[in-house]
C-alpha positions in Angstrom: 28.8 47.1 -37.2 30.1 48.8 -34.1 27.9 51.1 -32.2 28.4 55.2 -31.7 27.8 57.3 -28.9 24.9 59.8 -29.3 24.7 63.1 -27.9 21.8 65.4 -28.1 22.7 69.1 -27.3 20.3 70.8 -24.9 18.4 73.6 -27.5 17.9 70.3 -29.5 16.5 68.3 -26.8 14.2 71.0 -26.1 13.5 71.3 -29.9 12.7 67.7 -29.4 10.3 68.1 -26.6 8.4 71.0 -28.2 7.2 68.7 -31.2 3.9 67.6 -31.7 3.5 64.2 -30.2 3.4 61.7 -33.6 6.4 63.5 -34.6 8.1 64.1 -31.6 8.1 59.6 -31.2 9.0 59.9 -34.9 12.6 62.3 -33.8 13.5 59.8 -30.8 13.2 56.8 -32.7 15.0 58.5 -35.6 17.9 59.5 -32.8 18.1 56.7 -31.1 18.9 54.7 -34.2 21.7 56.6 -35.2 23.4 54.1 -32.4 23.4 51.7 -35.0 23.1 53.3 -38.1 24.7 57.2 -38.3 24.1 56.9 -41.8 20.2 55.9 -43.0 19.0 56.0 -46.3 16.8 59.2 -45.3 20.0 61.1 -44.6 22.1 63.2 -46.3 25.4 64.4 -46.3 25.9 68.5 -46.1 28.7 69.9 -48.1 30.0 72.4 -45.6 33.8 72.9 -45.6 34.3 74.7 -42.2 33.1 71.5 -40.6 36.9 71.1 -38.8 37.5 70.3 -35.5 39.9 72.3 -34.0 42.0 69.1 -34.3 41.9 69.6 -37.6 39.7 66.2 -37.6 37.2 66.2 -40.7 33.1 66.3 -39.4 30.9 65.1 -41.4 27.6 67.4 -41.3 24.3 65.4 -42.3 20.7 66.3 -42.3 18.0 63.4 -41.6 15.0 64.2 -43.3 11.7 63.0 -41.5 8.5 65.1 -43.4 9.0 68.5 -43.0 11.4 68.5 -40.4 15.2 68.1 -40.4 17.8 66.8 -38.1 20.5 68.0 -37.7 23.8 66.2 -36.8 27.7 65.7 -37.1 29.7 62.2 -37.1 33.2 62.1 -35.3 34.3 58.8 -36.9 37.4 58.9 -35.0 35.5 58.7 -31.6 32.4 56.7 -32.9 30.2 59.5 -32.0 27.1 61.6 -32.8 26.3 64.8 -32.1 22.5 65.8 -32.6 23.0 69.6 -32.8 19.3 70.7 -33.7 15.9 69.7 -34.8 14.2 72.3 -37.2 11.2 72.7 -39.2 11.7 73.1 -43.1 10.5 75.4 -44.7 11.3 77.8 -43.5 14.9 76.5 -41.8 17.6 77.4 -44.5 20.4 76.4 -42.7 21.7 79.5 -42.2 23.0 79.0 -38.7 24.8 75.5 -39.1 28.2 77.3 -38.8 27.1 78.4 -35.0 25.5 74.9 -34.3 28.6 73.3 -35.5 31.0 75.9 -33.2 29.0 75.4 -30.0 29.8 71.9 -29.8 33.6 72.2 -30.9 34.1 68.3 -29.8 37.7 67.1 -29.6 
């Protein structure tokens, strides 16, 4: 299995550092094993079509489910890489500003 490149935008690294402690271990281990595994069992795929590069490059948009909270994050399978966009609480995230998360990081 070959390894992928993980980025963490800033607003989700600070996300990251604002959680309480058990969870916050919880999120880096979580992120740190999407090295190796992009895909976990715990994660699910996010049917959003706009999720284009401007390449025109496909992006697939997955949630990682960890108790109540969500991360959120892309996989550039062309480049081996991840992009952790944000860490949010759910209820009451609703995903209503994915399209923005996904335009800030615009990755070629």
């Amino acid at each position: 299995m070959s390894s992928y490149t993980v980025y963490v935008t800033p607003a989700a690294l600070v996300a990251a550092k604002n959680l309480p402690g058990h969870v916050r271990q919880r999120v880096k281990r979580a992120i740190d094993d999407l090295q190796t595994e992009p895909r976990p069992a715990e994660s699910k795929e996010l049917d959003f079509p706009e999720a284009k590069q401007p390449s025109g490059n496909k992006v697939e948009v997955r949630r990682l489910r960890l108790d109540k909270w969500r991360v959120l994050y892309t996989i550039h399978e062309a480049h081996k890489v991840v992009d952790v966009l944000a860490i949010r609480k759910r209820p009451p995230y609703d995903y209503g500003d994915l399209g923005n998360l996904l335009r800030d990081v615009g990755r070629e």
